[in-house]
C-alpha positions as CSV (number, residue, x, y, z in Angstrom):
1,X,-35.3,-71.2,93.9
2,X,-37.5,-74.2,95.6
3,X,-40.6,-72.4,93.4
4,X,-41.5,-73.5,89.6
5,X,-41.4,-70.6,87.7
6,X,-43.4,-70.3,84.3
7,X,-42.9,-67.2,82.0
8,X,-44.2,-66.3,77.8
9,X,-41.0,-66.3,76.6
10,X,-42.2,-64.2,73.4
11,X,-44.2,-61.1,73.0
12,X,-47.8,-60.4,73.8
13,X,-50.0,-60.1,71.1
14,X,-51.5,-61.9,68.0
15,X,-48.6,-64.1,66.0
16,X,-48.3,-67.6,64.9
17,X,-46.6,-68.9,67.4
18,X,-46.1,-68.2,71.2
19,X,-44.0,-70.3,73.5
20,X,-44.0,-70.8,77.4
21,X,-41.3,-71.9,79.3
22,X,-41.6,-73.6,82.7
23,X,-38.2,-74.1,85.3
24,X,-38.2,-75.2,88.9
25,X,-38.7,-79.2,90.5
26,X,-42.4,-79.3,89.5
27,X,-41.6,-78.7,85.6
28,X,-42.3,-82.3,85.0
29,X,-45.6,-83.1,86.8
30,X,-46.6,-80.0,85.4
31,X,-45.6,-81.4,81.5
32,X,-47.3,-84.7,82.5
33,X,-50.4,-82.9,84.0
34,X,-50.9,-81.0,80.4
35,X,-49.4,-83.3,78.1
36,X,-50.5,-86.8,79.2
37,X,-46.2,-87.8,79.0
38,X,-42.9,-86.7,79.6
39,X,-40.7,-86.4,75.9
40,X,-37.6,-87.6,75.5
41,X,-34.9,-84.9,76.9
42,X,-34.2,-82.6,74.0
43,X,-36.8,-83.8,71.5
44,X,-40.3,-82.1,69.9
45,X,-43.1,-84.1,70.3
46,X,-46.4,-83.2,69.2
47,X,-49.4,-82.9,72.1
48,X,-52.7,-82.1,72.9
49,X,-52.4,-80.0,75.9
50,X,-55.7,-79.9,78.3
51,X,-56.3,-78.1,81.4
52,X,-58.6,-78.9,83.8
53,X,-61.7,-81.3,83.5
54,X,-59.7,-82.0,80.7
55,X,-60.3,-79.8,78.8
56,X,-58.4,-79.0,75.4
57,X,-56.3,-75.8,75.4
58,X,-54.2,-76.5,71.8
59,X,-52.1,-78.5,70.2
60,X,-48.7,-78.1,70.5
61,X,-44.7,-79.0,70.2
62,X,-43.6,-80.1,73.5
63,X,-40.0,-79.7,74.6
64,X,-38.3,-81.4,77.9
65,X,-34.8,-80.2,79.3
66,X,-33.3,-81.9,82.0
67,X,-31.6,-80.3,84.3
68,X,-28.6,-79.1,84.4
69,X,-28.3,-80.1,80.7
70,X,-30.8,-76.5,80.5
71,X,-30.8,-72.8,80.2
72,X,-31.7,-72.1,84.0
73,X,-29.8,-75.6,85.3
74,X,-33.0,-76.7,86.4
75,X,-35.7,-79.1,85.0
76,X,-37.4,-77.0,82.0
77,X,-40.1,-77.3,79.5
78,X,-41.6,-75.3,76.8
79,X,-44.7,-75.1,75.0
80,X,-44.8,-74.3,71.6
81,X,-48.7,-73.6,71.2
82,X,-50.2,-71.4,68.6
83,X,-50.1,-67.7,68.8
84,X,-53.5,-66.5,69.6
85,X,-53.8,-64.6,73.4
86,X,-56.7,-66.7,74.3
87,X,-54.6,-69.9,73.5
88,X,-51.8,-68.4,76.0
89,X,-54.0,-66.9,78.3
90,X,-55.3,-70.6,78.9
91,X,-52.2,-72.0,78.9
92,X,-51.2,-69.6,81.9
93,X,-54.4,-70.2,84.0
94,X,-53.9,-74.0,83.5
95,X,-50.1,-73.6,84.7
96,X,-51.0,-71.5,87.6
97,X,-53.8,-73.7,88.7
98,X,-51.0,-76.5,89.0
99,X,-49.8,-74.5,91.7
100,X,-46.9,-72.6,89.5
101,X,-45.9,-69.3,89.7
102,X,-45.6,-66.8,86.9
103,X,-41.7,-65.7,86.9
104,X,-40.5,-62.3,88.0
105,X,-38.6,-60.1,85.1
106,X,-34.9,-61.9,84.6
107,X,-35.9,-64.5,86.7
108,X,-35.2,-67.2,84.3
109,X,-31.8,-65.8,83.5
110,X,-31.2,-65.0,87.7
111,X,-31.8,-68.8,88.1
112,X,-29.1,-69.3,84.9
113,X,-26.7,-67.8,87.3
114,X,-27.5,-69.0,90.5
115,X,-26.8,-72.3,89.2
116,X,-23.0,-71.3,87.9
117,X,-24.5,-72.1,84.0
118,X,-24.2,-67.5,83.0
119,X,-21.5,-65.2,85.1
120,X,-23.2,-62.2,85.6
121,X,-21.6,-60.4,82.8
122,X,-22.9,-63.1,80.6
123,X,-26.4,-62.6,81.9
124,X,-26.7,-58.8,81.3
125,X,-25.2,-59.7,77.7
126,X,-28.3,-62.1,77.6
127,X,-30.2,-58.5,77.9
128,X,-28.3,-56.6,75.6
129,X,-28.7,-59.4,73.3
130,X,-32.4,-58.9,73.5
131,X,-32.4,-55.3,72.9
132,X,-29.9,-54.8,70.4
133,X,-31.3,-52.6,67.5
134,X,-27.9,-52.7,65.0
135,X,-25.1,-54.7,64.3
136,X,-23.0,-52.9,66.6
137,X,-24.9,-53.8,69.2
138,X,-25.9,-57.3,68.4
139,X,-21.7,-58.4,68.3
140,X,-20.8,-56.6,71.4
141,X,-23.8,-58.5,73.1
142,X,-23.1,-61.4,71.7
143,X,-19.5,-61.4,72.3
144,X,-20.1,-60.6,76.1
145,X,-22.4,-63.8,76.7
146,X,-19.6,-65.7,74.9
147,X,-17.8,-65.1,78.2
148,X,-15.0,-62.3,76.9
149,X,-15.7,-60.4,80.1
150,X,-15.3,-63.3,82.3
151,X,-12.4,-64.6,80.2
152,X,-10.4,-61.5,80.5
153,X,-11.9,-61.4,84.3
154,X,-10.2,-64.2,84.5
155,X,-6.9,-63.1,83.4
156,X,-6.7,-60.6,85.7
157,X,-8.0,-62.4,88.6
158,X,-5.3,-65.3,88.0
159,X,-2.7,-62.2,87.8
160,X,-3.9,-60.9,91.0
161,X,-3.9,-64.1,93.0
162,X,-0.4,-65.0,92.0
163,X,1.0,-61.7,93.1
164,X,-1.2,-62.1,96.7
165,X,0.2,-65.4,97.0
166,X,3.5,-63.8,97.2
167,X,2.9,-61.0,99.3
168,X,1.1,-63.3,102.1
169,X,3.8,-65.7,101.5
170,X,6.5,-63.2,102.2
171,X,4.5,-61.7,105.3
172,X,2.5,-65.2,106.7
173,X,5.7,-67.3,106.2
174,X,9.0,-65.5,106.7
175,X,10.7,-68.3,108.2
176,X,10.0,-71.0,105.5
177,X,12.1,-71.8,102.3
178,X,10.5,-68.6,100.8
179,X,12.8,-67.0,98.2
180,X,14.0,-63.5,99.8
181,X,12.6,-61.4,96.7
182,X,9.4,-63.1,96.4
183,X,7.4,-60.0,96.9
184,X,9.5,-58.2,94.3
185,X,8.7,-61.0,91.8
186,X,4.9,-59.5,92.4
187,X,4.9,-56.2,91.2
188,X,6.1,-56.4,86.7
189,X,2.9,-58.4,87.2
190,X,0.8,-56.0,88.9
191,X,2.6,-53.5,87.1
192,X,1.2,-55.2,83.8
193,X,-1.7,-55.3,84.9
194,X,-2.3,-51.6,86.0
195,X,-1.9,-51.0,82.2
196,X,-4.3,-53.3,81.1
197,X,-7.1,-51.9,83.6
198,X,-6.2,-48.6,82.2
199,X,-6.5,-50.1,78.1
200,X,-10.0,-51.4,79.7
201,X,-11.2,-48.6,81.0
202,X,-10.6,-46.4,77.9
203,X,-12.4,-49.5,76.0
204,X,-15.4,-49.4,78.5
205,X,-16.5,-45.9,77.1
206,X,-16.3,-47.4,73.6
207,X,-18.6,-50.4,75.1
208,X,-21.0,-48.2,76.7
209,X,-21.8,-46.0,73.3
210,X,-22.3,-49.1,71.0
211,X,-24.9,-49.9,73.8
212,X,-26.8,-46.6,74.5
213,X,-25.8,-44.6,71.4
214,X,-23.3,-42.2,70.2
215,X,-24.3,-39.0,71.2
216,X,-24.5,-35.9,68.7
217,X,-25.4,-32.3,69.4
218,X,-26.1,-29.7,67.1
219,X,-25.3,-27.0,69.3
220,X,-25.3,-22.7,68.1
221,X,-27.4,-19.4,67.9
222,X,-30.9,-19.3,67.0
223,X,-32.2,-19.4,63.3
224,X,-28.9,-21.2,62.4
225,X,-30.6,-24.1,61.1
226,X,-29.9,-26.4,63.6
227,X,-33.3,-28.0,63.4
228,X,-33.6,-28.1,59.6
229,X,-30.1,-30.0,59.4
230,X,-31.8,-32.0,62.0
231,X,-34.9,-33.0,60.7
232,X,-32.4,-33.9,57.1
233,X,-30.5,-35.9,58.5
234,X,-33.5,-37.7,60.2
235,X,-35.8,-37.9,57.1
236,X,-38.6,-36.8,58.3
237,X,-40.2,-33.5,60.4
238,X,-38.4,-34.5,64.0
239,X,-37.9,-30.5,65.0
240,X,-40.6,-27.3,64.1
241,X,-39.0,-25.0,61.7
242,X,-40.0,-21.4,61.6
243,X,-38.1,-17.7,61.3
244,X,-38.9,-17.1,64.8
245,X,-35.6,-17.6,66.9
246,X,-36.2,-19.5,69.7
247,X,-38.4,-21.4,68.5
248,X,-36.5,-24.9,69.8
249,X,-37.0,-24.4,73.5
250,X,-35.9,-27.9,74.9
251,X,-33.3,-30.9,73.4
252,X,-35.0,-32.6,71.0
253,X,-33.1,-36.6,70.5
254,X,-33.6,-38.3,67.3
255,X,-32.2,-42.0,67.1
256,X,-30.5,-43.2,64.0
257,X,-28.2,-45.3,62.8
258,X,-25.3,-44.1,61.1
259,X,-22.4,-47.0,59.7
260,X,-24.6,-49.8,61.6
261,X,-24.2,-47.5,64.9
262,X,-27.2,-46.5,67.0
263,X,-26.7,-42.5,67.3
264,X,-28.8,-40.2,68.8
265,X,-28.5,-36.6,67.5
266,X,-30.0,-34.0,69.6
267,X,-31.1,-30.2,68.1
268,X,-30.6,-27.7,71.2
269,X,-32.1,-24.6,71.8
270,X,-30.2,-21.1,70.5
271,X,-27.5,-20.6,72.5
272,X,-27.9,-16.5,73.7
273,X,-29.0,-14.9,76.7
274,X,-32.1,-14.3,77.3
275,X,-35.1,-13.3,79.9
276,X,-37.5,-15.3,78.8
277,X,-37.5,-18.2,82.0
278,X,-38.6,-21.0,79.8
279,X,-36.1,-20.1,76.7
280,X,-33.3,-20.0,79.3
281,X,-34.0,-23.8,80.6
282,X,-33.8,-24.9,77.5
283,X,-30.4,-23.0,76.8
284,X,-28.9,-24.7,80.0
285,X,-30.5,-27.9,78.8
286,X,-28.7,-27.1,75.7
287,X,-25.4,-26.8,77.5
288,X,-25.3,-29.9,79.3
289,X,-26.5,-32.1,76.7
290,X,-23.6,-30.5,74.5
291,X,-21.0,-31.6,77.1
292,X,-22.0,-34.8,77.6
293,X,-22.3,-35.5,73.9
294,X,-19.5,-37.4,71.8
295,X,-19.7,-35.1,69.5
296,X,-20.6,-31.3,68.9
297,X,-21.7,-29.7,65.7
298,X,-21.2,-26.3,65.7
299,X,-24.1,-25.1,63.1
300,X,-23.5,-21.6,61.8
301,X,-26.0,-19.4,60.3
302,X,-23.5,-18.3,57.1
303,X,-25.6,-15.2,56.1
304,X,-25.8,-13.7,59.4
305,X,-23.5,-10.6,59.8
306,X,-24.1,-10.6,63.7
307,X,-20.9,-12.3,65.2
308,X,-20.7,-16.1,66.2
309,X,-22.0,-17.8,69.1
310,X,-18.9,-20.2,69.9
311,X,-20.3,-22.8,72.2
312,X,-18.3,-24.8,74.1
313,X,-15.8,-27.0,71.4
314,X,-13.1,-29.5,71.2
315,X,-10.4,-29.8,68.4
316,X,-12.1,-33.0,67.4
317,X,-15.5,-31.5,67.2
318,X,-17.5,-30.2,64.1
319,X,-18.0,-27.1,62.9
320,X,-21.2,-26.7,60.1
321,X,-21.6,-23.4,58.2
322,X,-25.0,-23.6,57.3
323,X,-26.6,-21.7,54.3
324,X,-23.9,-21.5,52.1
325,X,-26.3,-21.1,49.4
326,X,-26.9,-17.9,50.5
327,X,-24.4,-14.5,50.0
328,X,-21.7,-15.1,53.3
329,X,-22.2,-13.1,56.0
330,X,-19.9,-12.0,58.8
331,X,-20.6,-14.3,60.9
332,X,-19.0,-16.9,58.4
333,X,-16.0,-15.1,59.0
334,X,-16.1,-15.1,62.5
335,X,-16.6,-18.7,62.6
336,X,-13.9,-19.8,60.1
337,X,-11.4,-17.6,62.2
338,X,-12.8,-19.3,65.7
339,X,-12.8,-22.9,63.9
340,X,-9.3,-22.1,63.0
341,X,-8.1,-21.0,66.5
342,X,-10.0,-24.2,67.9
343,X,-8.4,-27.1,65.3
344,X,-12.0,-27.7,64.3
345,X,-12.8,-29.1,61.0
346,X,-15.3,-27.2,59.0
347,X,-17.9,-27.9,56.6
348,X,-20.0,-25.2,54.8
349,X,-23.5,-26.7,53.8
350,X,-27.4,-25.8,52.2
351,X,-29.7,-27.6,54.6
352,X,-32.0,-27.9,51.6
353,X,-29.6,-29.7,49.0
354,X,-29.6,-33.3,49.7
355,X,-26.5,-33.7,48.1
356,X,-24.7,-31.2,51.1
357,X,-26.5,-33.2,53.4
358,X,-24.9,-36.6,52.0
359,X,-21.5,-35.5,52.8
360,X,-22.3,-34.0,56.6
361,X,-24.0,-37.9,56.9
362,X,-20.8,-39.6,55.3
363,X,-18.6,-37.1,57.8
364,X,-20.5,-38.3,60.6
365,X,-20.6,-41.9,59.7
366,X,-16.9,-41.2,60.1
367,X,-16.3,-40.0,63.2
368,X,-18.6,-42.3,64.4
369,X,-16.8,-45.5,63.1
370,X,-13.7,-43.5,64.1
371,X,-14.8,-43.6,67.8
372,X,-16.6,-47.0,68.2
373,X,-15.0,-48.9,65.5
374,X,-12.2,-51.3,66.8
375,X,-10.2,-55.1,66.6
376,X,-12.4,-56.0,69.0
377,X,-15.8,-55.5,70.6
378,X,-14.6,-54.3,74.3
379,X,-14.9,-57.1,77.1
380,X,-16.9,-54.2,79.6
381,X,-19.4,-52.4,78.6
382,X,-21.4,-51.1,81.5
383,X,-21.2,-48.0,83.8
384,X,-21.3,-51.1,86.3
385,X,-18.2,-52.6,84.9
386,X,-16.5,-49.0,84.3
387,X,-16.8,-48.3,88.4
388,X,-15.2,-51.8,89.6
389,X,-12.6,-51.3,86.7
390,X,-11.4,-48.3,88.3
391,X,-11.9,-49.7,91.8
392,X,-9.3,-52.2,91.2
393,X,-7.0,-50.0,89.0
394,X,-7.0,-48.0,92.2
395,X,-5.9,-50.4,94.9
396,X,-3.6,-51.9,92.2
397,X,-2.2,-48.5,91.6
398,X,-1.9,-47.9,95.4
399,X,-0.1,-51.6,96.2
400,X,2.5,-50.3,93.9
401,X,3.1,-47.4,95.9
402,X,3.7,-49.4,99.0
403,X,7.3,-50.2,99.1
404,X,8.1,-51.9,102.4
405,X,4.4,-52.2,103.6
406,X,3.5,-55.7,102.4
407,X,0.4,-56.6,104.7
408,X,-1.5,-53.2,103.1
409,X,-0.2,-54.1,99.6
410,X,-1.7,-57.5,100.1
411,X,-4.8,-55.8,101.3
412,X,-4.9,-53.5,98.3
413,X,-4.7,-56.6,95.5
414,X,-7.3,-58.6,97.8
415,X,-9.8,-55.8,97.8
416,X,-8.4,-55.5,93.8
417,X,-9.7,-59.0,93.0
418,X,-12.9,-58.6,95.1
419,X,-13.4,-55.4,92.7
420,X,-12.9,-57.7,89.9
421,X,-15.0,-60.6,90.6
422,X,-18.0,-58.3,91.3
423,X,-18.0,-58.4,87.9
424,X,-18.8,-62.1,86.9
425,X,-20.1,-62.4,90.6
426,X,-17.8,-65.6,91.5
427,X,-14.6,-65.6,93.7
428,X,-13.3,-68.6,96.1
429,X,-10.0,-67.3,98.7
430,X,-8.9,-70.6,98.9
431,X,-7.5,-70.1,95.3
432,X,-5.3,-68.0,97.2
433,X,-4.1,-70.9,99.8
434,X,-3.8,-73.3,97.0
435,X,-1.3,-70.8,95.0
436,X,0.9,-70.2,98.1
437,X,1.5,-73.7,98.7
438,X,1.8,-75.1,95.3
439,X,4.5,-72.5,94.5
440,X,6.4,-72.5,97.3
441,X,6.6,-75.7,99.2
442,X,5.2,-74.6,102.3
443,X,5.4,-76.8,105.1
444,X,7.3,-79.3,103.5
């Protein structure tokens, strides 16, 4: 933190403008050293920047932010020089000659943090921000550096103090104008609570596919057509097609997006047993991606008369007769009774008519809006945020179940909000002091 950090803050390459930001004490020697002045805080000014010997590097827009009116909270600059790599490779040696050091990855937005301006939900929202691809993506990431995290954080933090300030009361100070059913009063709050954790956690998953991608497998036997519904949906030759089964020997993942949703729809090896060693790794392959997918399509080959391969299903998957152009075979009856049995919706479809294809797209656009669509983007959105969710849902859930012992149910809502704040990455126990004694007239 003592060290003055400088960093490209767009990408490498050829483009008509780079810029290169600079945080850390030294910021404005280092400004004055290349620019000749200081600007005014907050306003472009035009300079010649020259390195060494004086020598001329470019010209370019100058900006000065003084801490902690800045992103980091520190002194910063940037240089707005042209785009050309020998113009920033210049700039870089001339900074680093100054006695700067180039910044590690993040270690702008670490320094953001580290001086209270991001929470750390905020600051990997900074990064989702950054790599968002649709929509989708771009309002849930924007909506977590807004704070929602925090602010809900927050709610449940204040919730959890208040009911910890009652407990302690109740056990700290027994002989003090504490009302007898104070630690009663805490638990319709934690009880509250509990539920909201629970809303959250169901939310999270919702968070976590907008992020990474809704995940889609086309899942049945060989020669189905798995890969040619694959490669239609995906517009273009993702998957090799041919009349040999087995021809698809590992999952092949094709991002799209589907109702502004990043998706990724996976074609799977033919699900059969088999001795071949490498065909059977790719048929377990097949298997697990299909049961950690949102959503399996159950292709069909509709001409076969050889019975159906039933992977695997759920009553809200898919189920895809495929060649319905084609005379029906057994298996389509095999599969409409097995659908049926199941609760799974069925589609019959020609691979090669763009019009079938259409609908499977729309269907799909629809079950994905179905699962990631909502009022609101969800405040979590990480595994992270998933596993101290349920953390504090646990000791929550657990102080409830302590009836008379009120020094282990205080334990469980203080280990509860620890849970909690590892979240934003703040917490301060004498919150907890503070609550006790404005409530309750301690001492008095």
């Amino acid at each position: 933190m003592t060290d003055t950090i400088f960093a490209p803050a767009t990408a490498a390459g050829r483009a008509a403008v780079a810029v290169v930001r600079l945080s850390g004490p030294r910021s404005g020697a280092a400004v004055r050293a290349l620019a000749g002045v200081l600007p005014s805080p907050r306003q472009a000014t035009v300079r010649t920047l020259r390195g060494g010997e004086g020598r001329g590097i470019d010209q370019a827009l100058v900006l000065w932010f003084e801490g902690p009116a800045s992103y980091t909270g520190e002194d910063c600059a940037e240089f707005h020089v042209h785009g050309g790599p020998a113009v920033v490779a210049s700039l870089l040696e001339a900074l680093a000659a100054l006695g700067l050091r180039l910044a590690e990855p993040g270690e702008f937005t670490r320094r953001a943090f580290e001086n209270g301006k991001l929470d750390l939900a905020q600051a990997e929202g900074v990064a989702d921000l950054i790599e968002a691809e649709t929509e989708a993506q771009r309002r849930q990431a924007l909506d977590q550096l807004g704070g929602a995290l925090g602010q809900a954080q927050a709610r449940w933090r204040d919730r959890l103090i208040e009911a910890l300030a009652m407990f302690e009361a109740a056990v700290d100070f027994p002989d003090e104008e504490v009302p007898a059913d104070v630690a009663a009063r805490a638990r319709p709050a934690l009880s509250d609570l509990a539920d909201e954790l629970e809303q959250a956690l169901v939310d999270v998953k919702r968070g976590e596919r907008v992020r990474e991608g809704f995940r889609i497998a086309l899942v049945g036997a060989p020669n189905a057509g798995k890969s040619t519904i694959l490669n239609a949906l995906a517009r273009r030759e993702a998957a090799i097609v041919t009349a040999t089964p087995g021809t698809t020997r590992d999952v092949i993942e094709v991002p799209m997006r589907l109702a502004g949703y990043k998706v990724l729809v996976a074609d799977t090896a033919g699900l059969r047993d088999t001795a071949d060693e490498i065909e059977a790794e790719g048929v377990r392959r097949a298997r697990r991606w299909a049961e950690e997918a949102d959503l399996r399509v159950w292709v069909v080959d509709g001409a076969s008369q050889a019975p159906a391969t039933v992977p695997d299903l759920h009553p809200h998957d898919l189920c895809v007769i495929n060649k319905a152009d084609l005379e029906p075979g057994a298996e389509t009856g095999y599969a409409l009774v097995e659908a049926r049995a199941l609760n799974v919706e069925v589609h019959r479809v020609s691979a090669w008519k763009p019009a079938d294809i259409a609908a499977l797209e729309q269907t799909l656009e629809s079950r994905v809006v179905e699962a990631l669509a909502g009022a609101d983007p969800p405040a979590a959105t990480r595994l992270r945020h998933r596993e101290l969710l349920a953390e504090a849902l646990e000791r929550v859930q657990h102080a409830l179940a302590l009836e008379d012992d009120l020094e282990l149910a205080a334990e469980d809502v203080r280990l509860a909000s620890r849970a909690l704040d590892r979240i934003t990455g703040r917490i301060d126990p004498e919150e907890v002091l503070g609550r006790v004694f404005s409530s309750f007239c301690i001492g008095k």
